[in-house]
N, C-alpha and C positions, 0 to 999 in steps of 0.2 A: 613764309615762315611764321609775319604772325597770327594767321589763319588757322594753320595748325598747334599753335598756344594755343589760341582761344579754346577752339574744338576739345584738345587735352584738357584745358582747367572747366570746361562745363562737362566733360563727361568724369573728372576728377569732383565734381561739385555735386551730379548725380549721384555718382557712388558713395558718394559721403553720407546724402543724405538717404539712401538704402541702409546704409551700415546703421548709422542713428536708427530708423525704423525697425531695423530688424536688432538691434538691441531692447527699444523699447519693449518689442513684443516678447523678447527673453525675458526680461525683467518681468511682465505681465506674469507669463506664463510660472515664471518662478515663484511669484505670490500667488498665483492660484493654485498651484502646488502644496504649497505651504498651509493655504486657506483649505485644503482637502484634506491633507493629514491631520490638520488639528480637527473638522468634521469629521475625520476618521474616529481618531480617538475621543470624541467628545459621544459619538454614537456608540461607540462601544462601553463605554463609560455609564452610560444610559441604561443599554439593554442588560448589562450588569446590576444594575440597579432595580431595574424591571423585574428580574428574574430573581431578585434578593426580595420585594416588594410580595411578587407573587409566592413565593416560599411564605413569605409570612401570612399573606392574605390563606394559604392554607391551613395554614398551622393554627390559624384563628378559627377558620370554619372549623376546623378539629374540637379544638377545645370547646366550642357553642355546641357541633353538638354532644360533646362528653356533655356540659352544663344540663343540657336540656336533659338529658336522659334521667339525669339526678335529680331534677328540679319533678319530671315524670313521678319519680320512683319516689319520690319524696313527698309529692301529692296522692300518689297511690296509696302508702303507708296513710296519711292522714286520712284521708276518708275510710281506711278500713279501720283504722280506732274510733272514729267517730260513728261507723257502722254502718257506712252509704254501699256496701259494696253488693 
């Protein structure tokens, strides 16, 4: 009989520490979880920004070249009063 104790409290001893193990790895898994969704929305966050970044970096070439064209037109005029043309 106490053969069979034994036997039960070491496979009672194994399953314990199975259960412990495969909690740890829940617990893992649940912060890596955690640690994706927030890379999730930190990358979306990003390309939001990227894409607000690039708008502008447009919207500047826009304007440089309106500037230029005027700065053209605007040397154009001065050399035809000065009479270079």
């Amino acid at each position: 009989m106490d053969d069979v104790r034994v036997k039960v409290s070491e496979a009672l001893g194994r399953f314990e520490q199975a259960l412990a193990e495969t909690e740890g790895a829940f617990e893992q898994l649940l912060e890596e979880a955690a640690k994706s969704a927030q890379l999730s929305a930190e990358k979306e966050r990003l390309e939001q920004q990227l894409r607000s970044l690039r708008a502008r970096a447009d919207e500047l070439a826009k304007v440089n070249r309106e500037a230029l064209a005027h700065v053209d037109a605007a040397m154009a005029r001065i050399r035809q009063a000065l009479g270079e043309t």
